[in-house]
ZAZAVO-912925 format. One line per field, with one value per residue (C-alpha): residue in one letter; residue number from 1; x, y, z. Coordinates in steps of 0.1 Angstrom, whole numbers, plus 5000, padded with zeros to 4 digits. Layout:
BEGIN
rest	(a, ...)
nr	(NUM, ...)
px	(X, ...)
py	(Y, ...)
pz	(Z, ...)
//
This chain:
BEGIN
rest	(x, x, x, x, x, x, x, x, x, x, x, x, x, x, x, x, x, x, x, x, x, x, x, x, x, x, x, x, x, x, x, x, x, x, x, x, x, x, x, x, x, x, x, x, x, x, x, x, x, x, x, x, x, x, x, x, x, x, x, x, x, x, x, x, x, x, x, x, x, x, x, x, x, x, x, x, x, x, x, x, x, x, x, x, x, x, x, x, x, x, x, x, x, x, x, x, x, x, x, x, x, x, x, x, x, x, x, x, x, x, x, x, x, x, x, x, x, x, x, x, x, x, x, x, x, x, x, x, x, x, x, x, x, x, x, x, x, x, x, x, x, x, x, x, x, x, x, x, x, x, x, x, x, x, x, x, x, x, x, x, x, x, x, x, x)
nr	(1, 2, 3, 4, 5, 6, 7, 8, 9, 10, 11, 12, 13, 14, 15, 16, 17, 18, 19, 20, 21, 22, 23, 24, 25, 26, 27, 28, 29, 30, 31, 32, 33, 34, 35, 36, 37, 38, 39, 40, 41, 42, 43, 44, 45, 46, 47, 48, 49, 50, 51, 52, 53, 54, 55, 56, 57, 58, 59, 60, 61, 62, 63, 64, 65, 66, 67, 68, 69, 70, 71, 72, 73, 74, 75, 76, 77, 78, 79, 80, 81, 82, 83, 84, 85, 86, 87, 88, 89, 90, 91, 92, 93, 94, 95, 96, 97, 98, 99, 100, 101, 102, 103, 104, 105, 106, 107, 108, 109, 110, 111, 112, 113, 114, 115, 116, 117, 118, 119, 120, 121, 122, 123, 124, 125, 126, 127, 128, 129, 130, 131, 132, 133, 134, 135, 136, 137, 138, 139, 140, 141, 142, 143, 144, 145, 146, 147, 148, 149, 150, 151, 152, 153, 154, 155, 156, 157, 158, 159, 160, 161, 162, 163, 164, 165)
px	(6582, 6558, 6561, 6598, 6605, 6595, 6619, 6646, 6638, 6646, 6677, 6689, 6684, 6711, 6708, 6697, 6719, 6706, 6699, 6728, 6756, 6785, 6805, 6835, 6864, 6889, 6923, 6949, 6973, 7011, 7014, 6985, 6997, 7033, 7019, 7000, 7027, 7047, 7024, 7020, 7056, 7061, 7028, 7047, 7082, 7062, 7043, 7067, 7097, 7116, 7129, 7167, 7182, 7198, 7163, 7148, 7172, 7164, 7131, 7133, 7141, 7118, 7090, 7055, 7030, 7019, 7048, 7037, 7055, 7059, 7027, 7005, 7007, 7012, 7026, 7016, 7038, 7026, 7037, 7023, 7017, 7011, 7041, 7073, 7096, 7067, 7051, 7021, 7030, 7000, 7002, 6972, 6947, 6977, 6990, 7022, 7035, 7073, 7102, 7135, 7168, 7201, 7218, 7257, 7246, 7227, 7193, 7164, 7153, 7117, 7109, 7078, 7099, 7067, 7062, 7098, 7085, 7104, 7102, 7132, 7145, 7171, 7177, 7162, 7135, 7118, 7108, 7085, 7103, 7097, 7129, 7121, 7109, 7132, 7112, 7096, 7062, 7069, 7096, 7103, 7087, 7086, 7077, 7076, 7111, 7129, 7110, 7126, 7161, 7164, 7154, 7179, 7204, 7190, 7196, 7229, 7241, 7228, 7240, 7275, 7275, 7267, 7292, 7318, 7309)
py	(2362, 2389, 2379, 2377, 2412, 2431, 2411, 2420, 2459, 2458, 2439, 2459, 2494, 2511, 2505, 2537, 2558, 2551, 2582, 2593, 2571, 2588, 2585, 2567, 2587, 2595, 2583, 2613, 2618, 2607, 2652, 2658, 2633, 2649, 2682, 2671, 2648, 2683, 2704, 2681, 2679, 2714, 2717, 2690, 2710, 2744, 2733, 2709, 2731, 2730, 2763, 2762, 2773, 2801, 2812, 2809, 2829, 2856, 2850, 2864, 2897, 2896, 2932, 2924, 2947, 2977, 2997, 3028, 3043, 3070, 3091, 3079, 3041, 3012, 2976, 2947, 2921, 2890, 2857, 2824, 2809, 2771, 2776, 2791, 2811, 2820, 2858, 2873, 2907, 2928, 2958, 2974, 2944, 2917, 2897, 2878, 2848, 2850, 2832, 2850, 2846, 2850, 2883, 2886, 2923, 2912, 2928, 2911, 2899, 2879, 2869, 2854, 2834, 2824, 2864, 2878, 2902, 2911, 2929, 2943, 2957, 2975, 2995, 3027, 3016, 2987, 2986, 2966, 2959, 2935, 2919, 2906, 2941, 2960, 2985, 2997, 2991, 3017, 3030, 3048, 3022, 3025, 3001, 3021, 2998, 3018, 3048, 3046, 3034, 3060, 3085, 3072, 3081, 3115, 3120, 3105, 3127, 3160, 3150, 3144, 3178, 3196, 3182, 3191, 3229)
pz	(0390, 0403, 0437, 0437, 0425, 0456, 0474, 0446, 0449, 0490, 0485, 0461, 0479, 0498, 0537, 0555, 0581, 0616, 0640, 0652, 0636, 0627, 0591, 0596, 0599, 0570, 0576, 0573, 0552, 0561, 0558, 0577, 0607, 0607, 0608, 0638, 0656, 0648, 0665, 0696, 0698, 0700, 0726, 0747, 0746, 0758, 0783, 0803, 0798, 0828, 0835, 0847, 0883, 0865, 0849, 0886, 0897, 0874, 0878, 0920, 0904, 0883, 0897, 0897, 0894, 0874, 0860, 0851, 0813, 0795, 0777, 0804, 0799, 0819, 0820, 0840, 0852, 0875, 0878, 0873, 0905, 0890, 0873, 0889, 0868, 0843, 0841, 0822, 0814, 0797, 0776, 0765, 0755, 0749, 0774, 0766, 0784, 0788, 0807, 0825, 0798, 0807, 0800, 0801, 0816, 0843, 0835, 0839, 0805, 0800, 0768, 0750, 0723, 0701, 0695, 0700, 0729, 0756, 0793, 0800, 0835, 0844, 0880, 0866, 0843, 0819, 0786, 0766, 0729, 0700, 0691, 0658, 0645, 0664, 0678, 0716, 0723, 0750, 0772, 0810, 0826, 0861, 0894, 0926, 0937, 0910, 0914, 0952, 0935, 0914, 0942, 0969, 0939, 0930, 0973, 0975, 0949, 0961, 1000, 0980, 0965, 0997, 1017, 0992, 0996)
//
């Protein structure tokens, strides 16, 4: 019986982890995998969203570069070259990812839909606004094409008012 007990006390013991094995994953909860299937979805959606003729249309209006604002500020527009039809526009240390959206005025409207921002442009000036608080980030936004736009306007109409005397 003496003998025999040794034998007993190694059976009995649990087995030891190996280096290096891993614990065997926990299966997730039917939640937890539709919050994930959820959030793949929506990942899948963003990134292979086509963007429409219409929207590339927009999008060739769309002025790149630094636009320079009111109260000494600036706004940075460029656009995605591995993906037409997408700009990064930058204000101040955040850069937003946004997509051209139809207007029924014709400006040019981008608009980063997971924060409601949006770079608007008209012939005379941009502005940088958040839609769902209703309020500018900043205003009198200016690229040097509508700098020159607004000039050729500001000459036109002084030529017109000479001529007239």
């Amino acid at each position: 019986l003496a003998c025999s007990l040794p034998t007993w006390a190694q059976q009995t013991q649990p087995a030891t982890k190996t280096a290096g094995a891993k614990p065997a994953p926990v299966p997730a909860t039917p939640r937890e995998e539709l919050k994930s299937e959820a959030k793949g979805l929506a990942l899948a959606i963003q990134t292979t969203e086509a963007i429409s003729a219409a929207q590339m249309d927009i999008a060739a209006r769309v002025l790149t570069g630094r636009a320079d604002c009111e109260n000494s500020q600036s706004v940075d527009v460029n656009a995605v070259q591995e993906k037409p039809g997408v700009f990064v526009v930058r204000f101040k240390n955040t850069a937003y990812v946004m997509v051209p959206e139809e207007t029924t005025t014709g400006a040019v409207k981008l608009i980063d839909a997971s924060t409601g921002v949006v770079w608007l442009q008209i012939p005379v000036k941009s502005m940088l606004l958040n839609q769902r608080a209703g309020k500018r980030f900043v205003d009198g936004c200016m690229h040097s094409e509508q700098r020159a736009a607004v000039e050729a306007v500001k000459g036109a109409a002084a030529n017109m008012a000479t001529s007239k005397q």
